[in-house]
mmCIF file of the N, C-alpha and C atoms, coordinates in Angstrom:
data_MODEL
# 
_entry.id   MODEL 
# 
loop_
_atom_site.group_PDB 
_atom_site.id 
_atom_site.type_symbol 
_atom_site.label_atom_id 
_atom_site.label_alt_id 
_atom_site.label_comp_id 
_atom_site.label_asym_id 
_atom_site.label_entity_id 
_atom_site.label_seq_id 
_atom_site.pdbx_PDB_ins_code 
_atom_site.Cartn_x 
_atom_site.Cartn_y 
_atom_site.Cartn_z 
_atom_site.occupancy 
_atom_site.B_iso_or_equiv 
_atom_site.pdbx_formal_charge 
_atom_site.auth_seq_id 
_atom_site.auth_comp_id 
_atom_site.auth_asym_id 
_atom_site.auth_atom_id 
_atom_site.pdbx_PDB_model_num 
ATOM 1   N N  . UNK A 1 1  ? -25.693 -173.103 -50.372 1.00 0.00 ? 1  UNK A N  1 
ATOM 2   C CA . UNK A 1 1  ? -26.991 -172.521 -50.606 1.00 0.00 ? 1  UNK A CA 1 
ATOM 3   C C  . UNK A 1 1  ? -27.181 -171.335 -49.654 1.00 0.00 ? 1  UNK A C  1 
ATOM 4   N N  . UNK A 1 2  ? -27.731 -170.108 -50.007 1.00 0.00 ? 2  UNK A N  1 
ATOM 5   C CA . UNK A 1 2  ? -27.752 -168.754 -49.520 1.00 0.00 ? 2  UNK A CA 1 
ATOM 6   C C  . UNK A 1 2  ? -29.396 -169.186 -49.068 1.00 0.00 ? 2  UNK A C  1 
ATOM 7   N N  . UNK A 1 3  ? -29.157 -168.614 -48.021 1.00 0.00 ? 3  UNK A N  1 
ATOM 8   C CA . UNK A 1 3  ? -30.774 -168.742 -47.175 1.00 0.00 ? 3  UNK A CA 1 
ATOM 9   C C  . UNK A 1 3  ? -31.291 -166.875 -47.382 1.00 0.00 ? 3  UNK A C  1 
ATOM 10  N N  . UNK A 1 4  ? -32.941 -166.594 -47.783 1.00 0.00 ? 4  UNK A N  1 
ATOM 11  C CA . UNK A 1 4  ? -33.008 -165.584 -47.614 1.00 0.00 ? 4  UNK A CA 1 
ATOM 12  C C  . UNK A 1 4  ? -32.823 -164.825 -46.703 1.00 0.00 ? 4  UNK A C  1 
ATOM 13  N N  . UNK A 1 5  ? -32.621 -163.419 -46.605 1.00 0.00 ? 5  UNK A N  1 
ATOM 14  C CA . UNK A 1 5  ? -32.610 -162.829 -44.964 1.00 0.00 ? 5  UNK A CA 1 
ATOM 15  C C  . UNK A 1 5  ? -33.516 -163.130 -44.279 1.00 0.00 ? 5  UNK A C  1 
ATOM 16  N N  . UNK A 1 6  ? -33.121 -163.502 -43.013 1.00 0.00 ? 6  UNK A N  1 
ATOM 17  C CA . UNK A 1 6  ? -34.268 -163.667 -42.159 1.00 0.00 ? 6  UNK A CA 1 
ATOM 18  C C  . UNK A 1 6  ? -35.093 -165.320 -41.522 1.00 0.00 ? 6  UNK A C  1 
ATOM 19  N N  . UNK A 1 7  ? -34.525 -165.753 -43.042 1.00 0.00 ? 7  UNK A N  1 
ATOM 20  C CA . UNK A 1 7  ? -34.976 -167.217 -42.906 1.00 0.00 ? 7  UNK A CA 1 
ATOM 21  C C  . UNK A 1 7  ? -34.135 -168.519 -43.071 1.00 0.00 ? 7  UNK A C  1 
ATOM 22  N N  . UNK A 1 8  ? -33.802 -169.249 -41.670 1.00 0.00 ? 8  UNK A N  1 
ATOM 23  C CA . UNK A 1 8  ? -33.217 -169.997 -41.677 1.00 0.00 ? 8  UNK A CA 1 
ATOM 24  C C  . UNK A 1 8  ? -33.811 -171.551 -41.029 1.00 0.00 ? 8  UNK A C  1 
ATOM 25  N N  . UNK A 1 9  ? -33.049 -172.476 -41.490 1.00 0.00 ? 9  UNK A N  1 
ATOM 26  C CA . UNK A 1 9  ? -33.580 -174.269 -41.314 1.00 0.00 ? 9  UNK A CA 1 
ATOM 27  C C  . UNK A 1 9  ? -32.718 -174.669 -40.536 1.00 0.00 ? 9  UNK A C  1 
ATOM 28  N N  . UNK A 1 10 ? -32.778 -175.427 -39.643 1.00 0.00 ? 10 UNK A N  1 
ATOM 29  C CA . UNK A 1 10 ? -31.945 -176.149 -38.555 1.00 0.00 ? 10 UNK A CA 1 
ATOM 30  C C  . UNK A 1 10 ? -32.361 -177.837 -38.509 1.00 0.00 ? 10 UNK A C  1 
ATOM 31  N N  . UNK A 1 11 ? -31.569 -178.756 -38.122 1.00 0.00 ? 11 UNK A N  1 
ATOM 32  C CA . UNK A 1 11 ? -32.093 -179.962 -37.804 1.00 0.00 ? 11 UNK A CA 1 
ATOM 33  C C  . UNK A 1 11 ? -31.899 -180.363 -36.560 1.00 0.00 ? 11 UNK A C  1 
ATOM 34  N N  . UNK A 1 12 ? -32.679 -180.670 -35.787 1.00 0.00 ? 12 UNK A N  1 
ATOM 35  C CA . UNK A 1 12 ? -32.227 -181.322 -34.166 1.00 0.00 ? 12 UNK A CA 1 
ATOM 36  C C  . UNK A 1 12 ? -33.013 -183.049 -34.233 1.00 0.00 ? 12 UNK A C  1 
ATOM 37  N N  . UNK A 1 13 ? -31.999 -183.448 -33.456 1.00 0.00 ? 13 UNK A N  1 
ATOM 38  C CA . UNK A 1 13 ? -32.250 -185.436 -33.318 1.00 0.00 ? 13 UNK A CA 1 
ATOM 39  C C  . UNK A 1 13 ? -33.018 -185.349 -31.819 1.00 0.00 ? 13 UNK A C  1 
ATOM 40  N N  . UNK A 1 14 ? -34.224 -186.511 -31.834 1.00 0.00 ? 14 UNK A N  1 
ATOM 41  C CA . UNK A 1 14 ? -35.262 -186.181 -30.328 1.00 0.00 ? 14 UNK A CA 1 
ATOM 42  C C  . UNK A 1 14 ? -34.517 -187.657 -30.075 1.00 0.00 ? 14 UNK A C  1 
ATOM 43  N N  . UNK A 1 15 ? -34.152 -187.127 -28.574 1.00 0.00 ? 15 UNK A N  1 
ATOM 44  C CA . UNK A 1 15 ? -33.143 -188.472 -28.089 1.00 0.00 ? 15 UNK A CA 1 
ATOM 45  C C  . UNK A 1 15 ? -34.410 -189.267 -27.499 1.00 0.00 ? 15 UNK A C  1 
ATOM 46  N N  . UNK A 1 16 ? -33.397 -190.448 -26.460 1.00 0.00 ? 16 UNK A N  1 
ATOM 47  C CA . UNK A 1 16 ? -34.122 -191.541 -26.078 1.00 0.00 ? 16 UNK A CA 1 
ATOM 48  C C  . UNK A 1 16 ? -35.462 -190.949 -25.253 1.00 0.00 ? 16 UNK A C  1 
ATOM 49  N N  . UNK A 1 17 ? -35.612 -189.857 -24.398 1.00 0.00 ? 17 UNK A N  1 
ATOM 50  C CA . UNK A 1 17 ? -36.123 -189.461 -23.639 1.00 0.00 ? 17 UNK A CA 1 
ATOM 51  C C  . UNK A 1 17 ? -36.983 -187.811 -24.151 1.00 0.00 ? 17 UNK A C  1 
ATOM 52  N N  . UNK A 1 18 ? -37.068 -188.266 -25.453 1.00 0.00 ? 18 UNK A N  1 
ATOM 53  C CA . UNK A 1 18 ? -37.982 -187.452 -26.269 1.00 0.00 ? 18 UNK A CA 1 
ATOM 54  C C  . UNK A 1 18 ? -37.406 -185.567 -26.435 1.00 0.00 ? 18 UNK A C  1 
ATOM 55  N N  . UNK A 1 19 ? -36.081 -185.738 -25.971 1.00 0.00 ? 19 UNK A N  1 
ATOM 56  C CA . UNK A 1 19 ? -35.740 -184.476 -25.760 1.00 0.00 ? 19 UNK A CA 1 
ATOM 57  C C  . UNK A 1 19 ? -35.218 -184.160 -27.206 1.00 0.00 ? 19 UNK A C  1 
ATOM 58  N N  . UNK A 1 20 ? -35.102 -182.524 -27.467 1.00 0.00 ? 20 UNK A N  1 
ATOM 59  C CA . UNK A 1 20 ? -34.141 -182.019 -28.433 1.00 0.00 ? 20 UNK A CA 1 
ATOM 60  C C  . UNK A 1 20 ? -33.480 -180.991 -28.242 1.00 0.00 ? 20 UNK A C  1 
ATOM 61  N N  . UNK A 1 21 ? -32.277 -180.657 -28.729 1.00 0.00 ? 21 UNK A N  1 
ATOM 62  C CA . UNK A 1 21 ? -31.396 -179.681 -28.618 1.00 0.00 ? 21 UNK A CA 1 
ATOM 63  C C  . UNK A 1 21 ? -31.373 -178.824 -29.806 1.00 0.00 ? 21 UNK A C  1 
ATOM 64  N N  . UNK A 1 22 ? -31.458 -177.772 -29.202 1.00 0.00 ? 22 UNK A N  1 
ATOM 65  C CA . UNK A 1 22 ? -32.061 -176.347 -30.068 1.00 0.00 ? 22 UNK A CA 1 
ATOM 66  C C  . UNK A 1 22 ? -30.858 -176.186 -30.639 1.00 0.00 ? 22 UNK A C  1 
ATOM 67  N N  . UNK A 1 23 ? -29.983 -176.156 -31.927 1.00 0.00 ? 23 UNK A N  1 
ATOM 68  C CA . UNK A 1 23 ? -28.971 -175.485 -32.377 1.00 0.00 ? 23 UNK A CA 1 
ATOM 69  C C  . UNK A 1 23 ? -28.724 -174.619 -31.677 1.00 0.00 ? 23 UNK A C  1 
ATOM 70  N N  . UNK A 1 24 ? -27.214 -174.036 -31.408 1.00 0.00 ? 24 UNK A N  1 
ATOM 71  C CA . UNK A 1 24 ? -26.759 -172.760 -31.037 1.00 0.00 ? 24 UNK A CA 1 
ATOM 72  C C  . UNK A 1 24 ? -26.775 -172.035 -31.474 1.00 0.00 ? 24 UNK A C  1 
ATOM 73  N N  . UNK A 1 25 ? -26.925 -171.739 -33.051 1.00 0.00 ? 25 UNK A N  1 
ATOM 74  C CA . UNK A 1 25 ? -26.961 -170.652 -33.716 1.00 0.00 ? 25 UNK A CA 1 
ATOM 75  C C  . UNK A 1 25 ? -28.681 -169.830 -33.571 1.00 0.00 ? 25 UNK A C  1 
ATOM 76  N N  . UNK A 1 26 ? -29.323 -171.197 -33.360 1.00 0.00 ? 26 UNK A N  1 
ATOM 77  C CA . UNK A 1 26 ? -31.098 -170.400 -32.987 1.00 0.00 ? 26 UNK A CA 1 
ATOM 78  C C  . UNK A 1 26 ? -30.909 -170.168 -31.610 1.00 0.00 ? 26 UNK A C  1 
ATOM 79  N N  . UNK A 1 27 ? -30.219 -170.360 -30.874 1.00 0.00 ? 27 UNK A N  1 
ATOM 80  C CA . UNK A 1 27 ? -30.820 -170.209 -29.251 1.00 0.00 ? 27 UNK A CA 1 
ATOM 81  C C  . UNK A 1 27 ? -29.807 -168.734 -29.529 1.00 0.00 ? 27 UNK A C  1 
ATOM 82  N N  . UNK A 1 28 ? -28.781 -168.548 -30.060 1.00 0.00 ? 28 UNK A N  1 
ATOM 83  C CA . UNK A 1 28 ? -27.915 -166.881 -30.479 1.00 0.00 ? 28 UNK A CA 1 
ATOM 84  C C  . UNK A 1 28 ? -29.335 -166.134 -31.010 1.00 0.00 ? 28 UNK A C  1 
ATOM 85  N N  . UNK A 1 29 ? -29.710 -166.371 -32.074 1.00 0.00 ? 29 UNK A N  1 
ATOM 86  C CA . UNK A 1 29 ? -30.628 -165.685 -32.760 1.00 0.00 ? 29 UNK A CA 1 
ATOM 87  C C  . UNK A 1 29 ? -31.712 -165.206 -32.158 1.00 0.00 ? 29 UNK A C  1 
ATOM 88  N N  . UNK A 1 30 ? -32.567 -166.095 -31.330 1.00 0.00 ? 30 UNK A N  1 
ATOM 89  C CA . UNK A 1 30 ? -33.595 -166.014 -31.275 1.00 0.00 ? 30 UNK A CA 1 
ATOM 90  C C  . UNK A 1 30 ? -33.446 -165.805 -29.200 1.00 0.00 ? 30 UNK A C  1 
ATOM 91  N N  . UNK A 1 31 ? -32.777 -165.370 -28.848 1.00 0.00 ? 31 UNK A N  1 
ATOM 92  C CA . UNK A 1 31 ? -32.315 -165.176 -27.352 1.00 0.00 ? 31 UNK A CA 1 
ATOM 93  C C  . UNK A 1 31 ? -32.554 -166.693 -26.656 1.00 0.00 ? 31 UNK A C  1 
ATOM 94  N N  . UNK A 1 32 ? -32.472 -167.773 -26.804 1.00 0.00 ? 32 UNK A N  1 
ATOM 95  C CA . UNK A 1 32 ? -32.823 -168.607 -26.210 1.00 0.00 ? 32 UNK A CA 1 
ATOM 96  C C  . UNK A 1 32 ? -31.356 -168.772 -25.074 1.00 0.00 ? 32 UNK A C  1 
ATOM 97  N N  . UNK A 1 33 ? -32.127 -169.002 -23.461 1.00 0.00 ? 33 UNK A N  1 
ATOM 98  C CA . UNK A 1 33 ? -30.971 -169.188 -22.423 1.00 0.00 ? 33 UNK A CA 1 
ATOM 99  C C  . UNK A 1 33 ? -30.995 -170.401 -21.830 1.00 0.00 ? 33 UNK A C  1 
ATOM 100 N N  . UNK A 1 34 ? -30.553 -170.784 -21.355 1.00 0.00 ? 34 UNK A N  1 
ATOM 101 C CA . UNK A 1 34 ? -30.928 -171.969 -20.556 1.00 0.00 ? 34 UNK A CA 1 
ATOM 102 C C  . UNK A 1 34 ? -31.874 -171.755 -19.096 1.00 0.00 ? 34 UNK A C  1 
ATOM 103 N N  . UNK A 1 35 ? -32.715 -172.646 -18.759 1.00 0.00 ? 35 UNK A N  1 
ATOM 104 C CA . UNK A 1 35 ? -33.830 -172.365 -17.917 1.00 0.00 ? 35 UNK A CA 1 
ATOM 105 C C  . UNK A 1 35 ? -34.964 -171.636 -18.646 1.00 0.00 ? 35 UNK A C  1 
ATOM 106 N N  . UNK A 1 36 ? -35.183 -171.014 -19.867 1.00 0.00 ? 36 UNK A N  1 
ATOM 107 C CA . UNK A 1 36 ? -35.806 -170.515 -20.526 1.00 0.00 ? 36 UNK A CA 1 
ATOM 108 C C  . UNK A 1 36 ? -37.262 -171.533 -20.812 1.00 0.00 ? 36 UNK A C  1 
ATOM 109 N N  . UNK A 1 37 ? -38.451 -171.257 -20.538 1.00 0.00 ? 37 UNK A N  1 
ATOM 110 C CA . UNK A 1 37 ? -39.628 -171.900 -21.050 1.00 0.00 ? 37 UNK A CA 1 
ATOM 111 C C  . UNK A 1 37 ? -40.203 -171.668 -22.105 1.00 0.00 ? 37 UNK A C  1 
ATOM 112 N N  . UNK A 1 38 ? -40.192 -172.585 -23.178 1.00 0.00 ? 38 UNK A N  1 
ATOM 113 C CA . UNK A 1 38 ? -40.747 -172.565 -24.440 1.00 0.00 ? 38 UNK A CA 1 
ATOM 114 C C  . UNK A 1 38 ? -42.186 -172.858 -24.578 1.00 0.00 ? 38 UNK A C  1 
ATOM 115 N N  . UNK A 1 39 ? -42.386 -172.170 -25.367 1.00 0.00 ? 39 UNK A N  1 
ATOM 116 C CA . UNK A 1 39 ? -44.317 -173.390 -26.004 1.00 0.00 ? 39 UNK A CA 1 
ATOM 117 C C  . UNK A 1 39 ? -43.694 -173.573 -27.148 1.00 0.00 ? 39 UNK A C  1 
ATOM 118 N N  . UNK A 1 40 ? -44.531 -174.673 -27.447 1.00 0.00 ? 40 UNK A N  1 
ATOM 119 C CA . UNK A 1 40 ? -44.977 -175.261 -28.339 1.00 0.00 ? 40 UNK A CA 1 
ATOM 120 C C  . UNK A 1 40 ? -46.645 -174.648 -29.343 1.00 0.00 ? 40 UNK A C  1 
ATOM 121 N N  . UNK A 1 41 ? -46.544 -174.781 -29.980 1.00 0.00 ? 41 UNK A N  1 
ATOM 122 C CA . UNK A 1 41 ? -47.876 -174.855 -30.602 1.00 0.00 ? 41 UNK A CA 1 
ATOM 123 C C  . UNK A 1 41 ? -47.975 -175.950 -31.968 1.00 0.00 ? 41 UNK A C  1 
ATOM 124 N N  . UNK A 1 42 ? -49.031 -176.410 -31.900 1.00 0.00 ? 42 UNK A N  1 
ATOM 125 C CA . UNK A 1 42 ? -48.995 -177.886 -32.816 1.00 0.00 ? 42 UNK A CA 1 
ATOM 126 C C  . UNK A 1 42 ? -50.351 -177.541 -33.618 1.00 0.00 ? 42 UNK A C  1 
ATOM 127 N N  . UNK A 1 43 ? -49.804 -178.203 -34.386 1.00 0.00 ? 43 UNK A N  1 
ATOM 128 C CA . UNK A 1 43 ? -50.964 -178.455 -35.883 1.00 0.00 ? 43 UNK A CA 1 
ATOM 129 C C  . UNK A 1 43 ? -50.898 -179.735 -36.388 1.00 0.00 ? 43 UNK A C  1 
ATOM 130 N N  . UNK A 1 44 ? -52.110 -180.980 -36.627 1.00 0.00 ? 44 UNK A N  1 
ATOM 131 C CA . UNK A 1 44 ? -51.546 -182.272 -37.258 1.00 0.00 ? 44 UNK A CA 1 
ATOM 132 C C  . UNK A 1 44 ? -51.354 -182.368 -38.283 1.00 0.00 ? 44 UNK A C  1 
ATOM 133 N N  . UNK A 1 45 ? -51.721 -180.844 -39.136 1.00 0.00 ? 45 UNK A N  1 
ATOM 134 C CA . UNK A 1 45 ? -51.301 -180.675 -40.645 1.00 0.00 ? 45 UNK A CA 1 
ATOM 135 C C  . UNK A 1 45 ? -50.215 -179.883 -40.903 1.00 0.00 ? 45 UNK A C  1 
ATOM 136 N N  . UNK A 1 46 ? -49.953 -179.209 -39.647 1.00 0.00 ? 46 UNK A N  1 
ATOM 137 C CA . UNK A 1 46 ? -48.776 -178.112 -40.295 1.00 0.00 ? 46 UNK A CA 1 
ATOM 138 C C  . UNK A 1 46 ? -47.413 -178.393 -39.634 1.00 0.00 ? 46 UNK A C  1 
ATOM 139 N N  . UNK A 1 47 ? -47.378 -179.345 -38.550 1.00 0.00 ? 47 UNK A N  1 
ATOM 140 C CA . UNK A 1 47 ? -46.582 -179.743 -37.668 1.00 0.00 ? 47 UNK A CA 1 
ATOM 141 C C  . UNK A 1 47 ? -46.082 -178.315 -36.611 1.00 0.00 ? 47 UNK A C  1 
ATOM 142 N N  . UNK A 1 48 ? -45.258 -178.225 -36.001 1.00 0.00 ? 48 UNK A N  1 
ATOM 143 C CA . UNK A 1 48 ? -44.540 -177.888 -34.638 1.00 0.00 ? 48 UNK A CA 1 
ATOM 144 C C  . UNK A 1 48 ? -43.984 -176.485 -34.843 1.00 0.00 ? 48 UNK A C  1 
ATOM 145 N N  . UNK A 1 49 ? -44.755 -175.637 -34.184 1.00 0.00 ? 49 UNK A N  1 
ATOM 146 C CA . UNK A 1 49 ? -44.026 -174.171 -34.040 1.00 0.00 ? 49 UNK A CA 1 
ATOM 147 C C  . UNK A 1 49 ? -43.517 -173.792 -32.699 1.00 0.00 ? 49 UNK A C  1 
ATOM 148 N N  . UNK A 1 50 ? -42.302 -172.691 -33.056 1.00 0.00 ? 50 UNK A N  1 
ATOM 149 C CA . UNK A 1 50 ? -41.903 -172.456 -31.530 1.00 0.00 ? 50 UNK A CA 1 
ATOM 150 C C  . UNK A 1 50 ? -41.642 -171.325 -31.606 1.00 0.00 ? 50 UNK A C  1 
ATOM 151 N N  . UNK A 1 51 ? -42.684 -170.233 -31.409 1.00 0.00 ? 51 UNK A N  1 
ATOM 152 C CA . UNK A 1 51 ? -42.539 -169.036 -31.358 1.00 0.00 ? 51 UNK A CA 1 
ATOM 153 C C  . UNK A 1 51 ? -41.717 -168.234 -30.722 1.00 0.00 ? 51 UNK A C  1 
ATOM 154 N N  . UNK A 1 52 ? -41.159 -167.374 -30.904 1.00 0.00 ? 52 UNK A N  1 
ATOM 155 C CA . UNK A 1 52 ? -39.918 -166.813 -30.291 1.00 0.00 ? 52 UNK A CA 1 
ATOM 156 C C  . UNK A 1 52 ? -41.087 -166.041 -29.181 1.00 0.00 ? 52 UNK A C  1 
ATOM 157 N N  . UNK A 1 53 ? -40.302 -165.897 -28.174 1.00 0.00 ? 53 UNK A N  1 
ATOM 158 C CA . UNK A 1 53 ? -40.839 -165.278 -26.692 1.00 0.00 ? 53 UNK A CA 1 
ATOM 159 C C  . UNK A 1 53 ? -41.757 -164.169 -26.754 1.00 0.00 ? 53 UNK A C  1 
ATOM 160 N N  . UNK A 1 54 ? -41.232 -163.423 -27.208 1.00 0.00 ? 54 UNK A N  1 
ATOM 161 C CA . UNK A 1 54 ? -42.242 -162.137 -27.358 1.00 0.00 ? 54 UNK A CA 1 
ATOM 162 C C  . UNK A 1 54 ? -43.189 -161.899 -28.206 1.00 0.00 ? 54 UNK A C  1 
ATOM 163 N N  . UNK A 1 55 ? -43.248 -162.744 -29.297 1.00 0.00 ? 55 UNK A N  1 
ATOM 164 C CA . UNK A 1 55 ? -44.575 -163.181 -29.662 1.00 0.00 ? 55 UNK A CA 1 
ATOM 165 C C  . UNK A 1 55 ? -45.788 -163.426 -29.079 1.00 0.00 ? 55 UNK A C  1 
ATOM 166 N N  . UNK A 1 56 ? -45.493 -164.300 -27.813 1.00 0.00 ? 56 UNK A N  1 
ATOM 167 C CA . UNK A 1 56 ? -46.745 -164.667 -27.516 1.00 0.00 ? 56 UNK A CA 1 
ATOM 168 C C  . UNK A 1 56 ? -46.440 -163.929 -26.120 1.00 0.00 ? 56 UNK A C  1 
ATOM 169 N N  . UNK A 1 57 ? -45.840 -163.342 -25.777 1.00 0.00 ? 57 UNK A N  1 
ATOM 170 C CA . UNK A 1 57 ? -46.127 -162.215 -24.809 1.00 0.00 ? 57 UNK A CA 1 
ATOM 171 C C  . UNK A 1 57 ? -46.746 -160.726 -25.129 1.00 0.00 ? 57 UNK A C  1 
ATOM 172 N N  . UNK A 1 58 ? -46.637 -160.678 -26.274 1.00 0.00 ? 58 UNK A N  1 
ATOM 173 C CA . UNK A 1 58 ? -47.458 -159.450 -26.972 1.00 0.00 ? 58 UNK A CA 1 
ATOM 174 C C  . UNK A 1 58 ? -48.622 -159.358 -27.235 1.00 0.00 ? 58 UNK A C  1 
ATOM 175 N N  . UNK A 1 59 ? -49.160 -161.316 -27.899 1.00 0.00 ? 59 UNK A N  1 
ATOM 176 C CA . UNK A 1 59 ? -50.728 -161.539 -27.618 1.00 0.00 ? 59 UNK A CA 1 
ATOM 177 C C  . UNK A 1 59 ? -51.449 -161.791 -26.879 1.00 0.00 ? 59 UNK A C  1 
ATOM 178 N N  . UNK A 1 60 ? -50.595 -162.421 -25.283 1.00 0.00 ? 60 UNK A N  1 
ATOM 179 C CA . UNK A 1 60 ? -51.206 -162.164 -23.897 1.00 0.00 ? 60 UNK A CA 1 
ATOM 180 C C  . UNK A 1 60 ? -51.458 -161.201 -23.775 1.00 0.00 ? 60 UNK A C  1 
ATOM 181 N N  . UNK A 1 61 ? -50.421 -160.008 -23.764 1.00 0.00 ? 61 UNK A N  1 
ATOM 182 C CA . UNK A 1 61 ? -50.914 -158.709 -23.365 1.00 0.00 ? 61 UNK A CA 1 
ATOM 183 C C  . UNK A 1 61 ? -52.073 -158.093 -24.182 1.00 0.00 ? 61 UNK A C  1 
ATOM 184 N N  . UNK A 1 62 ? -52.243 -158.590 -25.840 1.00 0.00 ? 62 UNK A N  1 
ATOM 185 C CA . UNK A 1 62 ? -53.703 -158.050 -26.223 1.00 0.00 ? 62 UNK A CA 1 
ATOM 186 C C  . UNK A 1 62 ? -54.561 -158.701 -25.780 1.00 0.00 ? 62 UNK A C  1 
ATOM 187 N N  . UNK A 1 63 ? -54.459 -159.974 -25.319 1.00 0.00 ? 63 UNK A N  1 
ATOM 188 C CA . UNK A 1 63 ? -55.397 -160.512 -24.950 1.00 0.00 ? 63 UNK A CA 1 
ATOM 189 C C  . UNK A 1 63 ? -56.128 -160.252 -23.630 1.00 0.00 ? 63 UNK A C  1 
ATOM 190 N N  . UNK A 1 64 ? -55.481 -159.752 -22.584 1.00 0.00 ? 64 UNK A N  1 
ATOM 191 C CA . UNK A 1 64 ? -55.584 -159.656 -21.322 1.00 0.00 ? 64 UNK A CA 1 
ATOM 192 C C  . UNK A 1 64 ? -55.783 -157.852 -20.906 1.00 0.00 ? 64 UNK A C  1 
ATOM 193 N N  . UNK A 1 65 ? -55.796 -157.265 -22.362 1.00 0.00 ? 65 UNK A N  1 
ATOM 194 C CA . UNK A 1 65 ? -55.773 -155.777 -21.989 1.00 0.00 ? 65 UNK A CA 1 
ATOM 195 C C  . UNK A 1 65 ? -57.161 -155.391 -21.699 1.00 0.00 ? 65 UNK A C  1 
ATOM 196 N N  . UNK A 1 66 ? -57.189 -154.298 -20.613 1.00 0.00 ? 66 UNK A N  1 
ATOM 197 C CA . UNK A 1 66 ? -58.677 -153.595 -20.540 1.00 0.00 ? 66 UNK A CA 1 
ATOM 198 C C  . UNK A 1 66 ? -59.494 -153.449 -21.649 1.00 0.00 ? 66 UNK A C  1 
ATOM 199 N N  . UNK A 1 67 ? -60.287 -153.125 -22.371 1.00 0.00 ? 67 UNK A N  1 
ATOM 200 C CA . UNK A 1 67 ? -61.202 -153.124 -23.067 1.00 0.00 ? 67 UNK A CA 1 
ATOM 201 C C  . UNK A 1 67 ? -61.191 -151.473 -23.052 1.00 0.00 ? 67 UNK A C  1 
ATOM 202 N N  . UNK A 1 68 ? -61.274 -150.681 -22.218 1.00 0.00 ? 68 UNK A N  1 
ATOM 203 C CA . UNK A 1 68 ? -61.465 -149.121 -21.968 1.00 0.00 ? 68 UNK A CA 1 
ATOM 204 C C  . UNK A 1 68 ? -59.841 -148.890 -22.406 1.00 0.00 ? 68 UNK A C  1 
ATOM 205 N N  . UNK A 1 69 ? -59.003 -149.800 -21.888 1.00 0.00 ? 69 UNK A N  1 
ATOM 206 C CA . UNK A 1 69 ? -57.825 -148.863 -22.810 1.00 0.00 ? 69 UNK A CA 1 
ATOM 207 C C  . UNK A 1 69 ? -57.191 -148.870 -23.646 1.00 0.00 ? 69 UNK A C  1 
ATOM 208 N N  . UNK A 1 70 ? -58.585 -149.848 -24.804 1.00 0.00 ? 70 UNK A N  1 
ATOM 209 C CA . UNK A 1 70 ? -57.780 -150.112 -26.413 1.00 0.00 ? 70 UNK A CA 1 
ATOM 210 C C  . UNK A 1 70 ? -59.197 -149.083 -26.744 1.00 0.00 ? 70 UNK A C  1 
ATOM 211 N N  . UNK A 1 71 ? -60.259 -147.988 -26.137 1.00 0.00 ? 71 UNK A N  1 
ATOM 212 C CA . UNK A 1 71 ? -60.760 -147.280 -26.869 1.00 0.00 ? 71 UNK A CA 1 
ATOM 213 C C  . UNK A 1 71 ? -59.581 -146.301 -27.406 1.00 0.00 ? 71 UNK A C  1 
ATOM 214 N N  . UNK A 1 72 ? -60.710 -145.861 -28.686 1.00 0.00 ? 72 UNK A N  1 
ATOM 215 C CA . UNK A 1 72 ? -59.836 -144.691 -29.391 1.00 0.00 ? 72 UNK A CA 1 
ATOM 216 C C  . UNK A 1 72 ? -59.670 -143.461 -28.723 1.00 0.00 ? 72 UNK A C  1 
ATOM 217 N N  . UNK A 1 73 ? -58.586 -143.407 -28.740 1.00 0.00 ? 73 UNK A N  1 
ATOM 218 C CA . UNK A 1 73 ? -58.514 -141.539 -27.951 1.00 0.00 ? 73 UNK A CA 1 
ATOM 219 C C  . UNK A 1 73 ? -57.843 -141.689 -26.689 1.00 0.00 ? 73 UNK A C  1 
ATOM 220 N N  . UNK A 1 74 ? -57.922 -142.608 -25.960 1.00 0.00 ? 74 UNK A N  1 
ATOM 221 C CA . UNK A 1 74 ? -57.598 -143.249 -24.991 1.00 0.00 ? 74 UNK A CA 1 
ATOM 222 C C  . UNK A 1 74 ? -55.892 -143.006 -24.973 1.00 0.00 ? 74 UNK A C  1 
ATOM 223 N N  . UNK A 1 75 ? -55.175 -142.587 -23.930 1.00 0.00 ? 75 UNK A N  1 
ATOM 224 C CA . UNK A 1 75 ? -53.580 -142.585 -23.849 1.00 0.00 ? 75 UNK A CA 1 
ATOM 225 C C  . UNK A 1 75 ? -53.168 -143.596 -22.958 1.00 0.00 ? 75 UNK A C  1 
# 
């Protein structure tokens, strides 16, 4: 089965100690290193996301930006 570009499925087993191991082919893909800190984000309807890094470093930074330097005109 051909996966579209871009979109791929993985399975990981949560051992005795609730852990899981990220495929290698996503920790290649998606820069994952070891020592690396993940989030989580949860939904009880949509289940378990794990946003790749710079995702949610891009919405800290909108989130946390001045106010004067998201006016328009502004450099």
């Amino acid at each position: 089965m051909n996966d579209p570009d871009g979109k791929y499925a993985w399975t990981a087993t949560v051992g005795e100690k609730g852990q899981i191991v990220i495929p290698k082919q996503a920790r290649e893909i998606f820069g994952i290193k070891p020592g690396d800190t993940l989030i989580l984000l949860g939904d009880i309807n949509r289940g378990i996301a794990i946003p790749p890094k710079n995702a949610f470093a891009n919405f800290l930074n909108l989130t946390f930006q001045d106010p004067d330097d998201a006016a328009p005109g502004k450099n």
